[in-house]
DSSP file (Angstrom, degrees, kcal/mol; ACC not computed):
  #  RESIDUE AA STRUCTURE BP1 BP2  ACC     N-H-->O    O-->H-N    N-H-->O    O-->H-N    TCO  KAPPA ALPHA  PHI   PSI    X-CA   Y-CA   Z-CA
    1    1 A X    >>        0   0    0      0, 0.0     4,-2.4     0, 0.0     3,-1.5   0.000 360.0 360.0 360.0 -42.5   44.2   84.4   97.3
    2    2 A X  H 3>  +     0   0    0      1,-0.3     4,-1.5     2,-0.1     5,-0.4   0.984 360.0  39.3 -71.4 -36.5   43.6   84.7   93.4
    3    3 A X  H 34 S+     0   0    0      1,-0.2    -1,-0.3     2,-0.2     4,-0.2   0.430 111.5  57.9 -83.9  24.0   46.5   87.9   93.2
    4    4 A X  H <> S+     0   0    0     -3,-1.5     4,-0.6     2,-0.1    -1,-0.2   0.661 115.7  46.0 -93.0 -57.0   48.8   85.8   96.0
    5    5 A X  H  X S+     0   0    0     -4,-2.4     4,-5.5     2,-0.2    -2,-0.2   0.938 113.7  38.1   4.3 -97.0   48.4   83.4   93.0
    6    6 A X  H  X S+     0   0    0     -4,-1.5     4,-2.2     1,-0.2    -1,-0.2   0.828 114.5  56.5 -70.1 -52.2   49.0   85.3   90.2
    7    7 A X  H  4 S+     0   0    0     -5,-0.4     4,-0.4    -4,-0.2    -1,-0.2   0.550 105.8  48.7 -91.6   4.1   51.8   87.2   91.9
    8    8 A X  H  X S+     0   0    0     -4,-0.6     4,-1.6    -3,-0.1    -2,-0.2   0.868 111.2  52.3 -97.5 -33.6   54.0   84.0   92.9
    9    9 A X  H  X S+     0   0    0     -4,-5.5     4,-2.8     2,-0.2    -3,-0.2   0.826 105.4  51.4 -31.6 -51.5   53.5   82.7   89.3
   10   10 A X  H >X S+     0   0    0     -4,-2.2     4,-1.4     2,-0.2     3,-0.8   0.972 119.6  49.3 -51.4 -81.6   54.9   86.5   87.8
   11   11 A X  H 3> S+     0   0    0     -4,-0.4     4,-2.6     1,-0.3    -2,-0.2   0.552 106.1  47.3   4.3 -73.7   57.8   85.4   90.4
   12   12 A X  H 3< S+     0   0    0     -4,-1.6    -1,-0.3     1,-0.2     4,-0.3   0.931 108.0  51.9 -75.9 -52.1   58.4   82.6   89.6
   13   13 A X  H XX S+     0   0    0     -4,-2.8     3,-1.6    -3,-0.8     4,-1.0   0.985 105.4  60.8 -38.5 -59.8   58.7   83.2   85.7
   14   14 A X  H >X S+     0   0    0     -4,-1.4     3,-0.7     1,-0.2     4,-0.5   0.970 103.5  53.6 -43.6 -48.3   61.4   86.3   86.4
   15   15 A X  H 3< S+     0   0    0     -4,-2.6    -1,-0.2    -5,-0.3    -2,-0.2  -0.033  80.6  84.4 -93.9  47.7   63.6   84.0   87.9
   16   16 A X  H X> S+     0   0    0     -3,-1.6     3,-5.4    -2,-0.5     4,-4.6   0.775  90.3  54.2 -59.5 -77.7   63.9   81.4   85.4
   17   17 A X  H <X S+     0   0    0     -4,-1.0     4,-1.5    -3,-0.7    -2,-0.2   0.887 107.1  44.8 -61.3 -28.5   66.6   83.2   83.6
   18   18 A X  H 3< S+     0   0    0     -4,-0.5    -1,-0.4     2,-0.2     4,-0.2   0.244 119.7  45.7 -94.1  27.1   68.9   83.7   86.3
   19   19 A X  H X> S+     0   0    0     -3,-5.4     4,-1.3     3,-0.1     3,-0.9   0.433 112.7  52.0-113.5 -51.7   68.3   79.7   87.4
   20   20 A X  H 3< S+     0   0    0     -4,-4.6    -2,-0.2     1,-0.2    -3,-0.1   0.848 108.2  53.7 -52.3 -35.8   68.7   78.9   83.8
   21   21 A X  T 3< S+     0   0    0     -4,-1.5    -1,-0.2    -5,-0.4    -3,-0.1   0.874 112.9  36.7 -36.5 -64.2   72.0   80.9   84.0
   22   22 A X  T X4 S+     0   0    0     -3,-0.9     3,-0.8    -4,-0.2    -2,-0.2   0.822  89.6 108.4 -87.3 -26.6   73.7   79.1   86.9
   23   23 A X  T 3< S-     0   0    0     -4,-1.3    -4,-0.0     1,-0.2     0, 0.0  -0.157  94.3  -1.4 -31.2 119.7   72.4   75.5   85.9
   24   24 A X  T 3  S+     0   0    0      1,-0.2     2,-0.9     0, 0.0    -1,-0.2   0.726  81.1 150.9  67.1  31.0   75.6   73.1   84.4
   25   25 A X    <   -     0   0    0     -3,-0.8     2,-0.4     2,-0.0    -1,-0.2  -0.842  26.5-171.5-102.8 111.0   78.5   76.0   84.7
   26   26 A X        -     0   0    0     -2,-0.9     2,-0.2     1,-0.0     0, 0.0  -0.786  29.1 -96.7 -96.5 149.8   81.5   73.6   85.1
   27   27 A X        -     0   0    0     -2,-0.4     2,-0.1     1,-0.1     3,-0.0  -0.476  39.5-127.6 -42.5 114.1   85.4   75.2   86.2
   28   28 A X    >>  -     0   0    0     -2,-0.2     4,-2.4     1,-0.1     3,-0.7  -0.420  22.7-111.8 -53.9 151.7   87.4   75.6   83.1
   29   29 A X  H >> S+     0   0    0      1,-0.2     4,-1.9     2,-0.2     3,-1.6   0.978 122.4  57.5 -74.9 -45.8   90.6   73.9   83.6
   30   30 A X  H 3> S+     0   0    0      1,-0.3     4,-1.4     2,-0.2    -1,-0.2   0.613 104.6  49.7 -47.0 -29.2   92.2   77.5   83.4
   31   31 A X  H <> S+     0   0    0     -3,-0.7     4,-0.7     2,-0.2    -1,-0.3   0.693 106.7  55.8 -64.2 -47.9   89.9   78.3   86.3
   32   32 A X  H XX>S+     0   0    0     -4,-2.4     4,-3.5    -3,-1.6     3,-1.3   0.935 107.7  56.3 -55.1 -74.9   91.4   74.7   88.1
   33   33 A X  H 3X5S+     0   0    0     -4,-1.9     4,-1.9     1,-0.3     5,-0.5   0.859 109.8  41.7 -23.6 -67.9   94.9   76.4   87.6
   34   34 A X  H 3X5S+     0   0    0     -4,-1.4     4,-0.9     1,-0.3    -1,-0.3   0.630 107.1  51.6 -74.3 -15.3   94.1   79.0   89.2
   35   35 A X  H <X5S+     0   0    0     -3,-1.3     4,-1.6    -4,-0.7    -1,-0.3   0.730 117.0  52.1 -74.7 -33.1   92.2   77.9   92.1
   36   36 A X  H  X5S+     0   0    0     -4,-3.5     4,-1.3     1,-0.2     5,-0.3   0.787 109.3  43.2 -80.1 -14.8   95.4   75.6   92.4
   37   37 A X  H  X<S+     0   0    0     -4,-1.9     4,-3.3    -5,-0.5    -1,-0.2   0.908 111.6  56.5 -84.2 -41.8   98.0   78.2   92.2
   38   38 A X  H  X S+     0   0    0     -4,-0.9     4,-5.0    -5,-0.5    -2,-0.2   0.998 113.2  43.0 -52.7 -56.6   95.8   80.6   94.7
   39   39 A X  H  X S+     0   0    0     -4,-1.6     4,-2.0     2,-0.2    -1,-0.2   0.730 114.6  45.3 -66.2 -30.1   95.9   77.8   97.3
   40   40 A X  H  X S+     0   0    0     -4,-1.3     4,-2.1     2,-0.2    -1,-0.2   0.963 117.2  57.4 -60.4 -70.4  100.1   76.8   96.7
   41   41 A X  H >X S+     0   0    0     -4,-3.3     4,-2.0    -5,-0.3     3,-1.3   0.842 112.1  33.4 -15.1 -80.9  100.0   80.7   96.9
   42   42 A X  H >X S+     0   0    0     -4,-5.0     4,-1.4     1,-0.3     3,-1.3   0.933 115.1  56.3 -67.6 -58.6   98.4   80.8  100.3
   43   43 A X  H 3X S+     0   0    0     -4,-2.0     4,-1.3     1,-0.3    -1,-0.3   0.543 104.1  49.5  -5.4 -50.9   99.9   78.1  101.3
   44   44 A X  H <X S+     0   0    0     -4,-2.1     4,-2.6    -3,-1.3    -1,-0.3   0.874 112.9  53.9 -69.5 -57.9  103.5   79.5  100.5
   45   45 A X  H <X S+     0   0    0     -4,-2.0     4,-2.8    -3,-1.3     3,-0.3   1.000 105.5  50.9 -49.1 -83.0  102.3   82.8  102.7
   46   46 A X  H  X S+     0   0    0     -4,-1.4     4,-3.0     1,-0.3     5,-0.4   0.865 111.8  49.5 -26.7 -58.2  101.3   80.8  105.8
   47   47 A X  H  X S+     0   0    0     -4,-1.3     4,-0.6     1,-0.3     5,-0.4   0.938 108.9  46.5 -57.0 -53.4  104.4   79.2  105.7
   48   48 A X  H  X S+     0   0    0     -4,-2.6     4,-0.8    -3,-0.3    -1,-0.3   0.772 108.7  57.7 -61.2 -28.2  106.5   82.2  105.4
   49   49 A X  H >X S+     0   0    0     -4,-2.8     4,-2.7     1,-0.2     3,-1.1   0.985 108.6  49.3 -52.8 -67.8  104.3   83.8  108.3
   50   50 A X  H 3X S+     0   0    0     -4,-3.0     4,-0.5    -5,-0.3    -2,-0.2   0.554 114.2  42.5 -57.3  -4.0  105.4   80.6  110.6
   51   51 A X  H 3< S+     0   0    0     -4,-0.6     4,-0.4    -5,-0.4    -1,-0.3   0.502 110.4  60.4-128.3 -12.0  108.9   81.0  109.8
   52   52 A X  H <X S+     0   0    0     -3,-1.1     4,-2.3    -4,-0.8    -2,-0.2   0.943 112.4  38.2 -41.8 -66.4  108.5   84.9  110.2
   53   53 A X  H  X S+     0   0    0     -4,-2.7     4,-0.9     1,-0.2     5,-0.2   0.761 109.1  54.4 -79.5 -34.7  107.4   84.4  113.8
   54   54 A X  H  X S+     0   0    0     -4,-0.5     4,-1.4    -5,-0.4    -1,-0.2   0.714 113.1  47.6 -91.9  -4.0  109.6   81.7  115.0
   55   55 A X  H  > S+     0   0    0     -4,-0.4     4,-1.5     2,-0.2    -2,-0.2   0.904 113.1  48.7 -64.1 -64.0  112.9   84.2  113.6
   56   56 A X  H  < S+     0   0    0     -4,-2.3    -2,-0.2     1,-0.2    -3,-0.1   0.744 117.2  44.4 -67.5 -15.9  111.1   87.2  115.5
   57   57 A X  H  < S+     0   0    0     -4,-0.9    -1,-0.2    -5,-0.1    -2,-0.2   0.945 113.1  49.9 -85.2 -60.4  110.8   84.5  118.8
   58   58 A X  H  < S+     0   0    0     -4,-1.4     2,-0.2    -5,-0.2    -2,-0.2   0.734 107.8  57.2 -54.1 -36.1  114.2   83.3  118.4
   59   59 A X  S  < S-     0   0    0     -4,-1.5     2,-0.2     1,-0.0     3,-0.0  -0.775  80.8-126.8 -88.3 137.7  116.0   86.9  118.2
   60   60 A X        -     0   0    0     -2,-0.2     2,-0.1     1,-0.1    -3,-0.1  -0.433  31.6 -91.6 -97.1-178.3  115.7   89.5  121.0
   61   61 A X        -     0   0    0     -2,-0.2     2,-0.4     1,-0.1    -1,-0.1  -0.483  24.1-151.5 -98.6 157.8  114.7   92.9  120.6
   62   62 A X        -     0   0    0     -2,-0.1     2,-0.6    -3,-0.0    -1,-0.1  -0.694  11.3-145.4-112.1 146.6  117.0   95.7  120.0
   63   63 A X        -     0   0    0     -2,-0.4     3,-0.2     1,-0.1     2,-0.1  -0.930  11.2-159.8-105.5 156.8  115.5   99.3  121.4
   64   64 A X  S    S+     0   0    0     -2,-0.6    -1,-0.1     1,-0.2    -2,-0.0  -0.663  86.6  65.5-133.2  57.0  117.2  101.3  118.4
   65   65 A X     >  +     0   0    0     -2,-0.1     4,-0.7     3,-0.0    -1,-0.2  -0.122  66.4 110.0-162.2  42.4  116.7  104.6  121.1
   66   66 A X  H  > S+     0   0    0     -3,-0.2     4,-1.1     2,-0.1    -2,-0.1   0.753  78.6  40.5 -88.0 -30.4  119.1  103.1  123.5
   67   67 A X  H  4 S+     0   0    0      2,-0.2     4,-0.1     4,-0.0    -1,-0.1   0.622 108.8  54.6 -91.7  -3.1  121.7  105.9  122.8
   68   68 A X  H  4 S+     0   0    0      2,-0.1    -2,-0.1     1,-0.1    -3,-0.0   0.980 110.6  49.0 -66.3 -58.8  119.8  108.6  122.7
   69   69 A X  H  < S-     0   0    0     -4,-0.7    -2,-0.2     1,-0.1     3,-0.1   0.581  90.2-157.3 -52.2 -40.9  118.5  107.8  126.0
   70   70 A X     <  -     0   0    0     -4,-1.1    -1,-0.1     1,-0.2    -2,-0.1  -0.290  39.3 -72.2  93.5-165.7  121.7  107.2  127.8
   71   71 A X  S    S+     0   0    0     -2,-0.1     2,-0.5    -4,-0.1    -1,-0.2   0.267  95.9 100.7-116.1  11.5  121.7  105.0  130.9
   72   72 A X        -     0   0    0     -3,-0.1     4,-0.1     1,-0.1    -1,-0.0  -0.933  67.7-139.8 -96.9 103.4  120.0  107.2  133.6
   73   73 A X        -     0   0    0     -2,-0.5    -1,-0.1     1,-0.1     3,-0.1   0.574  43.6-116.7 -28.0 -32.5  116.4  106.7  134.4
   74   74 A X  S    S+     0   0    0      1,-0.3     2,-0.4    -3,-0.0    -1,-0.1   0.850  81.0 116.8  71.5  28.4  116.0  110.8  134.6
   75   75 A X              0   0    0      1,-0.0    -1,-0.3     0, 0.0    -2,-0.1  -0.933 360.0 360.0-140.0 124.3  115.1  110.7  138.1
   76   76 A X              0   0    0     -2,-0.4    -3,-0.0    -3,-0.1    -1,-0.0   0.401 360.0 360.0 -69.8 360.0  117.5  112.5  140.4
């Protein structure tokens, strides 16, 4: 019991400094910029994905090996 003790105290002392660390770290507004620009960013992406897909929906597909193939199945 006494080293169960003894050994959460040691514990608890290492990790001080890394609590003391993260404790009262506010975003710099440069940090706010950038979290806003990432988000416009993705935002901008998505969109361009949706307008990607409803183009590729709207057009049909071309087989670009339609004249090499010729119009004959290959079976006599």
């Amino acid at each position: 019991m006494r080293k169960l003790v003894i050994g959460l105290i040691g514990l608890s002392i290492l990790t001080l400094p890394a609590q003391a660390q993260q404790r009262g770290k506010d975003p710099t507004p440069a940090e706010i910029q950038k979290q806003r620009d990432a988000a416009e960013l993705d935002r901008k992406y998505k969109a361009a994905l949706e307008q990607t897909k409803s183009d590729a929906a709207a057009t049909p597909r071309k087989d670009p090996w339609a004249d090499v193939r010729g119009t004959s199945n290959g079976k006599p």
